[in-house]
PDB file of N, CA, C and O in Angstrom:
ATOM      1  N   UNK A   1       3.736 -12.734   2.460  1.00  0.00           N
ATOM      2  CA  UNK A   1       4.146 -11.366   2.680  1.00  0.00           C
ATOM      3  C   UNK A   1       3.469 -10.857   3.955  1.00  0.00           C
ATOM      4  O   UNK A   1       2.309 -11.242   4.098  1.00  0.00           O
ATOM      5  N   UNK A   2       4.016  -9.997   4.987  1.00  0.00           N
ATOM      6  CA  UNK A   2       3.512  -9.700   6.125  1.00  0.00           C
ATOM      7  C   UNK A   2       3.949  -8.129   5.845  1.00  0.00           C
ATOM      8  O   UNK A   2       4.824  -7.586   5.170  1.00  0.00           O
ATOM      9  N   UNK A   3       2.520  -7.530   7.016  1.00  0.00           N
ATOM     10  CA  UNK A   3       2.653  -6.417   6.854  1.00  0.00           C
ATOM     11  C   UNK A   3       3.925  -5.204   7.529  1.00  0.00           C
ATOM     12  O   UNK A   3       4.071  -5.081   8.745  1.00  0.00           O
ATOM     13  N   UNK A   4       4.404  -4.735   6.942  1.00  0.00           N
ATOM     14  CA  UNK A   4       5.642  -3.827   7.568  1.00  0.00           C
ATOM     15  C   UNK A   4       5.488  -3.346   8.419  1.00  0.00           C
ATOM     16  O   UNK A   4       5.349  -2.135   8.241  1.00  0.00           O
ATOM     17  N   UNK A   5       5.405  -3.740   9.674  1.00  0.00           N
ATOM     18  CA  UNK A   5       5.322  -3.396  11.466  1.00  0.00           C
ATOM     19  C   UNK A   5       6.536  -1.974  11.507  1.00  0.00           C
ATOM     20  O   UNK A   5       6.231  -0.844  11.888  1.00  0.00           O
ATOM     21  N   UNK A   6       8.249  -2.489  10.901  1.00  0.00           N
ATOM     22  CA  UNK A   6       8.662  -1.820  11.457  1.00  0.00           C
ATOM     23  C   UNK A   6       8.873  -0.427  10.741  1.00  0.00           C
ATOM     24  O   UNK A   6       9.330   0.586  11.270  1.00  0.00           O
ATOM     25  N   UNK A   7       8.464  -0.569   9.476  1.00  0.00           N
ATOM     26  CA  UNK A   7       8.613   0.961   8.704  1.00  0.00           C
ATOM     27  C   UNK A   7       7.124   1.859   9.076  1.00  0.00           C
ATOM     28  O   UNK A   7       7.266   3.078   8.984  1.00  0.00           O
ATOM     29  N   UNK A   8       5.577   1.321   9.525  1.00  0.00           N
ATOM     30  CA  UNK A   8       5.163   1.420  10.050  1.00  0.00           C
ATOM     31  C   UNK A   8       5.477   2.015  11.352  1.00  0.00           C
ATOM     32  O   UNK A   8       4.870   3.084  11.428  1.00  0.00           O
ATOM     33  N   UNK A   9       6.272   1.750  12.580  1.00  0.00           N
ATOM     34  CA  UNK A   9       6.412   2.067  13.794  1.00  0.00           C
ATOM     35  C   UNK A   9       7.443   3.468  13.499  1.00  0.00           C
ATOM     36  O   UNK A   9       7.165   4.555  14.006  1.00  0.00           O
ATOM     37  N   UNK A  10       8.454   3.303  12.760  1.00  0.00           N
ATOM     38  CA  UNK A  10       9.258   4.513  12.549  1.00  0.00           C
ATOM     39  C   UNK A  10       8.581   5.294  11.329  1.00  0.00           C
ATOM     40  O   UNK A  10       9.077   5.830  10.338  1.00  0.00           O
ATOM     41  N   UNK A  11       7.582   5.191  11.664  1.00  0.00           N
ATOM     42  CA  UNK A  11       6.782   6.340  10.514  1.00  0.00           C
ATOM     43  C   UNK A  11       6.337   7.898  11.322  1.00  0.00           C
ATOM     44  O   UNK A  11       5.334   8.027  12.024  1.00  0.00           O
ATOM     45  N   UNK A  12       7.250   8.894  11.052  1.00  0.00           N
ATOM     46  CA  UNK A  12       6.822   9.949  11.745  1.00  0.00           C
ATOM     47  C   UNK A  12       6.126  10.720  11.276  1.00  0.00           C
ATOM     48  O   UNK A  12       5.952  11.722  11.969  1.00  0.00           O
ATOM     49  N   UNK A  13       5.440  10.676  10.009  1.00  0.00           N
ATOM     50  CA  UNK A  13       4.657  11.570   9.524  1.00  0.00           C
ATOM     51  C   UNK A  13       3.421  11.177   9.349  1.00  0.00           C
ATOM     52  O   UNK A  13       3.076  10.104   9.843  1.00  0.00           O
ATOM     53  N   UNK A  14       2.501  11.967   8.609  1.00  0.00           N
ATOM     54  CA  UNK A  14       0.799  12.073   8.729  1.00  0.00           C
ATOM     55  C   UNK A  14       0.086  10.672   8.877  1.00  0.00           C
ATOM     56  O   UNK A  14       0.082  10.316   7.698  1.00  0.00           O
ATOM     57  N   UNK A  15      -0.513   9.667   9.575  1.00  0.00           N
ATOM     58  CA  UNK A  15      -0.655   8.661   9.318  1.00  0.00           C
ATOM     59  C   UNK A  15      -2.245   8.604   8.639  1.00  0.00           C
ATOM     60  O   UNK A  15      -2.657   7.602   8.052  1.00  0.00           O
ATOM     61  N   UNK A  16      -2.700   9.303   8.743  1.00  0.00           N
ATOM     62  CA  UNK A  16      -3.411   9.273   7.596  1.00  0.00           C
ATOM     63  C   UNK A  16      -3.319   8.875   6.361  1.00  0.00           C
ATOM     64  O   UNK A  16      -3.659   7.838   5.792  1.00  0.00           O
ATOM     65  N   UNK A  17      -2.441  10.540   5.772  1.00  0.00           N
ATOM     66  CA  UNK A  17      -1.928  10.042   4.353  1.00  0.00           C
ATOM     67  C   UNK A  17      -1.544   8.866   4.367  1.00  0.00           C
ATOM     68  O   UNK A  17      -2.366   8.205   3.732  1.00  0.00           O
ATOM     69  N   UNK A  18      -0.696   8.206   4.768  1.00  0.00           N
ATOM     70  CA  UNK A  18       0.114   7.158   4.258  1.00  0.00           C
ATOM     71  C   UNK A  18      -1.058   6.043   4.352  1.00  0.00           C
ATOM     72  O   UNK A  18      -1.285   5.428   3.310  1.00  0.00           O
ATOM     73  N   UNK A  19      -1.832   5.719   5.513  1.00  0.00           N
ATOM     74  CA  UNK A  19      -3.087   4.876   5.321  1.00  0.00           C
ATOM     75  C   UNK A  19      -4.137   5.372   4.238  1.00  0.00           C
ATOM     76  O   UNK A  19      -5.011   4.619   3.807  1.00  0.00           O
ATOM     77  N   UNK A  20      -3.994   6.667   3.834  1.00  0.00           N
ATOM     78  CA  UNK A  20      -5.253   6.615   2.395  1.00  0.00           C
ATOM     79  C   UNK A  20      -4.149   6.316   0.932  1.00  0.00           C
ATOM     80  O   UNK A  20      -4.409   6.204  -0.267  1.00  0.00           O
ATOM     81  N   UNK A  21      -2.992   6.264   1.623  1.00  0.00           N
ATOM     82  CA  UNK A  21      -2.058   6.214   0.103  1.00  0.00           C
ATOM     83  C   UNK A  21      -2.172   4.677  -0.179  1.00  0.00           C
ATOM     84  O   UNK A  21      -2.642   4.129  -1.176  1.00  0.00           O
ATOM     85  N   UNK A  22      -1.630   4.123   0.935  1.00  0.00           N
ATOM     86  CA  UNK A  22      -1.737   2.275   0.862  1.00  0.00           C
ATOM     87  C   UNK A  22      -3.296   1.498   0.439  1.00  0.00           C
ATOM     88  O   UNK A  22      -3.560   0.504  -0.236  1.00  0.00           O
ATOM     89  N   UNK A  23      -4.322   2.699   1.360  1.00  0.00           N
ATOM     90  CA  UNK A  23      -5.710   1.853   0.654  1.00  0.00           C
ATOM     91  C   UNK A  23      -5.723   1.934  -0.929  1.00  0.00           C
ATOM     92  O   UNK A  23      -5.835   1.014  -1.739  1.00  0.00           O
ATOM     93  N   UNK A  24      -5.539   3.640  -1.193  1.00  0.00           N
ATOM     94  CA  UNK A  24      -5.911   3.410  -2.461  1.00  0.00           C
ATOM     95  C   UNK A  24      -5.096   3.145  -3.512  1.00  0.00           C
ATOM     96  O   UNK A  24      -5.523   3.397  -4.639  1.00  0.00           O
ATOM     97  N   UNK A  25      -3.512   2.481  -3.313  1.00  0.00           N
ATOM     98  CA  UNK A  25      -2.837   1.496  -4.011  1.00  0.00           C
ATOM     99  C   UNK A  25      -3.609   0.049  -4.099  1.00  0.00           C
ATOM    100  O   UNK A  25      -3.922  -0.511  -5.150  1.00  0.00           O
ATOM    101  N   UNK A  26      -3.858  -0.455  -2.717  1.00  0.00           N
ATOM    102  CA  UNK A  26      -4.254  -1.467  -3.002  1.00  0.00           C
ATOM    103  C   UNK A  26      -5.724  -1.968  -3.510  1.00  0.00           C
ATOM    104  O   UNK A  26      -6.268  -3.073  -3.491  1.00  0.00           O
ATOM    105  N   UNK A  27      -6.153  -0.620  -3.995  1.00  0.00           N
ATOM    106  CA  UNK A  27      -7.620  -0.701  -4.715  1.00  0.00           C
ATOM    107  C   UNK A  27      -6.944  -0.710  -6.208  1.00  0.00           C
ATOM    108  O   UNK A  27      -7.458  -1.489  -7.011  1.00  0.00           O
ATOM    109  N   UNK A  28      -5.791   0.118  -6.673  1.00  0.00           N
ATOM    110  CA  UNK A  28      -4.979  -0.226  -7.999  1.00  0.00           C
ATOM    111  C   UNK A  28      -4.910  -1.577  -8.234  1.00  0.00           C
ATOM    112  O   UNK A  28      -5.133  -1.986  -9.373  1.00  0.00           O
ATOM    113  N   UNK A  29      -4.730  -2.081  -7.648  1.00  0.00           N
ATOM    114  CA  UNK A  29      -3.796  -3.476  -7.121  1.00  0.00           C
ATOM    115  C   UNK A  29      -4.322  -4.673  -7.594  1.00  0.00           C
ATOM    116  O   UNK A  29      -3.912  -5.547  -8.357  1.00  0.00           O
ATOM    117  N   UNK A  30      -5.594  -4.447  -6.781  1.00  0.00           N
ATOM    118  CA  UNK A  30      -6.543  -5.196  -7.092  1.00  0.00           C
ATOM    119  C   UNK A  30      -7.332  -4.955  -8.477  1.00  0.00           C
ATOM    120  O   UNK A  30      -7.284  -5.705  -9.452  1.00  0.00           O
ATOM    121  N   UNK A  31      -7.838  -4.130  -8.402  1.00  0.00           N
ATOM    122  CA  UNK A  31      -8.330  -3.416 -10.074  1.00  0.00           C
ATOM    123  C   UNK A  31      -7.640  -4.529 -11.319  1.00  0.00           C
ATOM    124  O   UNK A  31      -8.112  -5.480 -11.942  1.00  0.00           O
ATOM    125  N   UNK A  32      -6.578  -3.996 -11.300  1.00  0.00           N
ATOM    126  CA  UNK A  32      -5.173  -4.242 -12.547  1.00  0.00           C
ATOM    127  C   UNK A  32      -4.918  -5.865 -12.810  1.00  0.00           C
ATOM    128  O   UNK A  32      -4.806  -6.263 -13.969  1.00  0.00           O
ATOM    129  N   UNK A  33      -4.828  -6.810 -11.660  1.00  0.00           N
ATOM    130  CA  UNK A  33      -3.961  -7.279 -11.483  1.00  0.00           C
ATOM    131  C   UNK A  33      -5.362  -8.548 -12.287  1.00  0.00           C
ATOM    132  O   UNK A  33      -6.587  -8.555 -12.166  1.00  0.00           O
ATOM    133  N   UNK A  34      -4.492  -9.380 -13.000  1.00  0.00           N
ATOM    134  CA  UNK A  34      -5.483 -10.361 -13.462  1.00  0.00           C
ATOM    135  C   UNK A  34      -5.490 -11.731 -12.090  1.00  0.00           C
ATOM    136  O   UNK A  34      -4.577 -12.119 -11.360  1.00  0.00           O
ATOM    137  N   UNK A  35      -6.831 -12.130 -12.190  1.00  0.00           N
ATOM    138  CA  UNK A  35      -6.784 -13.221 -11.202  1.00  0.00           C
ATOM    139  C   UNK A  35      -5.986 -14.216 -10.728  1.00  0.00           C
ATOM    140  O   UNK A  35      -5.752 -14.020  -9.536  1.00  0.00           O
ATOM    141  N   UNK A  36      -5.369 -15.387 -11.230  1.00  0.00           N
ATOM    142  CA  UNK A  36      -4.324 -15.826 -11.341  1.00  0.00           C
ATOM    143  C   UNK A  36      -2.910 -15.036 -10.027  1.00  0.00           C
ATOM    144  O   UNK A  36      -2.350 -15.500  -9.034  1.00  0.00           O
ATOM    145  N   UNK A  37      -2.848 -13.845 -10.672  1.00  0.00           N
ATOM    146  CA  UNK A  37      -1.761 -12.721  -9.868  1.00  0.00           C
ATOM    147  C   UNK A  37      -2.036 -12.721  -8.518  1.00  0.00           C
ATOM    148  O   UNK A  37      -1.343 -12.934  -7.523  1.00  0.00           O
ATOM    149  N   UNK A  38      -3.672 -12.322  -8.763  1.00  0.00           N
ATOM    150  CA  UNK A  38      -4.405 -12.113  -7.360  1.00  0.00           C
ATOM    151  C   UNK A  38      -4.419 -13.159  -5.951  1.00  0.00           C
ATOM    152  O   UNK A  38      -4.245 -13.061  -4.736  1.00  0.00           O
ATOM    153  N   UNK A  39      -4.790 -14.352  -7.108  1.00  0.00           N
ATOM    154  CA  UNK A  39      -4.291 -15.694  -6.488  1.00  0.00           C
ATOM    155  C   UNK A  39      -3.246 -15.931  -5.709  1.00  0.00           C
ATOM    156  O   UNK A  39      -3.340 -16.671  -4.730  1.00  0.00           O
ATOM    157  N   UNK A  40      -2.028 -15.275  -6.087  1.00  0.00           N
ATOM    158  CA  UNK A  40      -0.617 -15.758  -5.710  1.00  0.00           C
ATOM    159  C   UNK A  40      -0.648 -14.905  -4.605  1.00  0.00           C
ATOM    160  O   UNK A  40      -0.165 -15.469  -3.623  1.00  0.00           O
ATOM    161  N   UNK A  41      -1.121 -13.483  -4.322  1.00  0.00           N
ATOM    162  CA  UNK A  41      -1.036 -12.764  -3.151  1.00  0.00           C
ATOM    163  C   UNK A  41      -1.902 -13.216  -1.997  1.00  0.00           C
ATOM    164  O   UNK A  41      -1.623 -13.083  -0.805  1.00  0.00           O
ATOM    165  N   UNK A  42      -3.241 -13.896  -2.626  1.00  0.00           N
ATOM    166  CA  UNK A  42      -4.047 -14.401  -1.192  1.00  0.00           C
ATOM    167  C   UNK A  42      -4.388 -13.880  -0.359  1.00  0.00           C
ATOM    168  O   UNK A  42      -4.301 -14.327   0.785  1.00  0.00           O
ATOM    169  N   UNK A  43      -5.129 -12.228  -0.803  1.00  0.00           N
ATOM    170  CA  UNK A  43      -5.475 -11.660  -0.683  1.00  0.00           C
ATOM    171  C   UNK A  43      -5.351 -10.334   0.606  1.00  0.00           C
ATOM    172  O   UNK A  43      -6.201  -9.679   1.210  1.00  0.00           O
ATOM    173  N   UNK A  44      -3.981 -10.365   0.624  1.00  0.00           N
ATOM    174  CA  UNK A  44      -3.032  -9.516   0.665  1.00  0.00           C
ATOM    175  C   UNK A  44      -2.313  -8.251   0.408  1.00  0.00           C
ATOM    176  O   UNK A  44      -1.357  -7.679   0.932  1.00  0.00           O
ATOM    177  N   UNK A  45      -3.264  -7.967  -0.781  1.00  0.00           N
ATOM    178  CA  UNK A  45      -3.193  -6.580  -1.396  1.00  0.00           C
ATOM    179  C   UNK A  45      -2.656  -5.612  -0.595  1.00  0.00           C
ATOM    180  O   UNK A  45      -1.645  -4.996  -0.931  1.00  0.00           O
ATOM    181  N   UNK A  46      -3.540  -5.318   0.972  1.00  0.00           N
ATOM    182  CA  UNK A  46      -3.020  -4.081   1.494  1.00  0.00           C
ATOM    183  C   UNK A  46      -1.823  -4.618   1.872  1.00  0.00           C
ATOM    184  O   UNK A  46      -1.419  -4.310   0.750  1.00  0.00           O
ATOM    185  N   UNK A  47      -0.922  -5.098   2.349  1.00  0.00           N
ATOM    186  CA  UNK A  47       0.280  -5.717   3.016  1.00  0.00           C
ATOM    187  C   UNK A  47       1.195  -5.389   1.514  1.00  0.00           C
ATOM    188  O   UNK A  47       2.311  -4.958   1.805  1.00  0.00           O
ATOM    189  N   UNK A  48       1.023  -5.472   0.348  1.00  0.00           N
ATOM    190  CA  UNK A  48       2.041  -4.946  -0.712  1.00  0.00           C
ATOM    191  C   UNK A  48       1.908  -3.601  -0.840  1.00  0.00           C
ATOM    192  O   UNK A  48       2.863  -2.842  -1.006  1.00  0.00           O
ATOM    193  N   UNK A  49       0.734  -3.257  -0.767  1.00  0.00           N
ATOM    194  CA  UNK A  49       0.367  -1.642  -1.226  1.00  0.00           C
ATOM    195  C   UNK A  49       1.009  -0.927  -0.303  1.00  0.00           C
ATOM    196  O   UNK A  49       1.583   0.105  -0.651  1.00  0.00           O
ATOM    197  N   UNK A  50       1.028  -1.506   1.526  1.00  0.00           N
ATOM    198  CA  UNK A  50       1.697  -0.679   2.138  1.00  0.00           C
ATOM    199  C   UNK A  50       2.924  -1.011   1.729  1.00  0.00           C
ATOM    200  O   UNK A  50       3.511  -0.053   1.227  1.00  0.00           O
ATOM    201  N   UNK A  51       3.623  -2.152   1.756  1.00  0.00           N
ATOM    202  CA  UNK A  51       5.169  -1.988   1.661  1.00  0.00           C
ATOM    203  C   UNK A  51       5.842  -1.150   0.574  1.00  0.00           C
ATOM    204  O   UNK A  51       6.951  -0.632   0.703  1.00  0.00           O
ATOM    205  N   UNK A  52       5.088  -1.069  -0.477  1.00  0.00           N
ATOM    206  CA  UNK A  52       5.043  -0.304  -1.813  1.00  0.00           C
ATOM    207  C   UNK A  52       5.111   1.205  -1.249  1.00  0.00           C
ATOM    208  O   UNK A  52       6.019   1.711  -1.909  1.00  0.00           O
ATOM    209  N   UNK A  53       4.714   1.977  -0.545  1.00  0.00           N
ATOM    210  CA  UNK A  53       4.072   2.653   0.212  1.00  0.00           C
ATOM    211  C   UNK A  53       5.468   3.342   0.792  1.00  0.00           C
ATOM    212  O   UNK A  53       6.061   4.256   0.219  1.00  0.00           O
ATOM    213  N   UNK A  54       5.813   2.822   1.843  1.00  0.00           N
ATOM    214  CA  UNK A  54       6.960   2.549   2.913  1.00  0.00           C
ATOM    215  C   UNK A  54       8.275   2.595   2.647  1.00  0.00           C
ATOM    216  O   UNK A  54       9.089   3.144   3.390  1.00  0.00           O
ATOM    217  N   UNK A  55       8.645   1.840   1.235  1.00  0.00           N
ATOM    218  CA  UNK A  55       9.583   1.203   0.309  1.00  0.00           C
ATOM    219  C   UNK A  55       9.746   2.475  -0.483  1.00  0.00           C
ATOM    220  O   UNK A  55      10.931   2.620  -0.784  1.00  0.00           O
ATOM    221  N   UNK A  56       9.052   3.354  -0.883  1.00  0.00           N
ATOM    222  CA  UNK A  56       8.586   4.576  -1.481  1.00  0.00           C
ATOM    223  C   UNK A  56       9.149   3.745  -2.985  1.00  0.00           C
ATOM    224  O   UNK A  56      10.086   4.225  -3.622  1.00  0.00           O
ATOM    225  N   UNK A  57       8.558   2.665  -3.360  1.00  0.00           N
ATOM    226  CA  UNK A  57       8.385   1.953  -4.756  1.00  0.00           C
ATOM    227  C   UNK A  57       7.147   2.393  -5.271  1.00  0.00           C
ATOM    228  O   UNK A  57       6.655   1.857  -6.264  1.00  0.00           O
ATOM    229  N   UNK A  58       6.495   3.518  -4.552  1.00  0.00           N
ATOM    230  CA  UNK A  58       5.222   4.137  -4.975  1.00  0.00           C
ATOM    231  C   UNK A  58       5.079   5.423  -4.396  1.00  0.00           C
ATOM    232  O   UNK A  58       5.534   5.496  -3.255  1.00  0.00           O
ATOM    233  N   UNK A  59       4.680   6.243  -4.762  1.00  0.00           N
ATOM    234  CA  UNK A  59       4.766   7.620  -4.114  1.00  0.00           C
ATOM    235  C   UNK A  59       3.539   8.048  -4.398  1.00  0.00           C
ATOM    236  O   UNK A  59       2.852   7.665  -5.345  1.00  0.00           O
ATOM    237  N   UNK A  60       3.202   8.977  -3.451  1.00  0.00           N
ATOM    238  CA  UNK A  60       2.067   9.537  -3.017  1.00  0.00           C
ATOM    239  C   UNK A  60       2.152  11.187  -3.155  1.00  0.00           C
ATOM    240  O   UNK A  60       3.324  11.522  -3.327  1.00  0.00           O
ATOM    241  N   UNK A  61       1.459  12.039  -3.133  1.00  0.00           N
ATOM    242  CA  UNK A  61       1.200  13.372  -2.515  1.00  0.00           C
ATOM    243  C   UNK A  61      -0.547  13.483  -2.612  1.00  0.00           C
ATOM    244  O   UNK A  61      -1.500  12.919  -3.149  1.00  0.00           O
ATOM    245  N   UNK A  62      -0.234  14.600  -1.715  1.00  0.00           N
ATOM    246  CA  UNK A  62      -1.619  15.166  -1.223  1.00  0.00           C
ATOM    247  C   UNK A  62      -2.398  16.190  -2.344  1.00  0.00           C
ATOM    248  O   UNK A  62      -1.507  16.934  -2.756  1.00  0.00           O
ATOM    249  N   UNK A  63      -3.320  16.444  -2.823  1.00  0.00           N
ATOM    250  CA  UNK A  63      -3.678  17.268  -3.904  1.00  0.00           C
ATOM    251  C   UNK A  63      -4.767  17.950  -3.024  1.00  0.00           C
ATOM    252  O   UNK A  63      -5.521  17.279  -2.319  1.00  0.00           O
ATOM    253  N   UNK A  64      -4.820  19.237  -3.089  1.00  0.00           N
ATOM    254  CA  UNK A  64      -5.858  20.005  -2.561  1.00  0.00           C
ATOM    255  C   UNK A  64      -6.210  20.833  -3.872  1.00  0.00           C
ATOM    256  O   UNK A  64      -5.560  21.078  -4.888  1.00  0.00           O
ATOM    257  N   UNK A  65      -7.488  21.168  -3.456  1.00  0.00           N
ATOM    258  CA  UNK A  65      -8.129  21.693  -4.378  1.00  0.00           C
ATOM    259  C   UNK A  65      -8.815  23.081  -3.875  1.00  0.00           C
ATOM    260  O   UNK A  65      -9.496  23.750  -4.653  1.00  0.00           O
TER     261      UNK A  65
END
């Protein structure tokens, strides 16, 4: 799996958010996922978390407090 260059490049909004949304998917990711799983990604996590991310197969918002 490689990381999404081009949903990345046509990304016009906050790049922040979307880089603290993908880290902290792929801290889920990793967390959850039993070893074996982990294995098969090869340690890759952020490269799904972003496409997950991008793909909006995961959604994000901002919470202020």
């Amino acid at each position: 799996m490689i990381f999404p260059l081009k949903e990345l490049i046509e990304y016009d909004e906050n790049m922040y958010e979307v880089t603290t949304a993908a880290s902290r998917r792929a801290y889920q990711l990793s967390s959850v996922m039993e070893k074996e799983e982990k294995d098969d990604y090869d340690g890759k996590m952020v490269a799904l978390a972003a496409r997950q991310v991008f793909t909006e197969e995961v959604q994000f918002r901002l919470e202020i407090e």
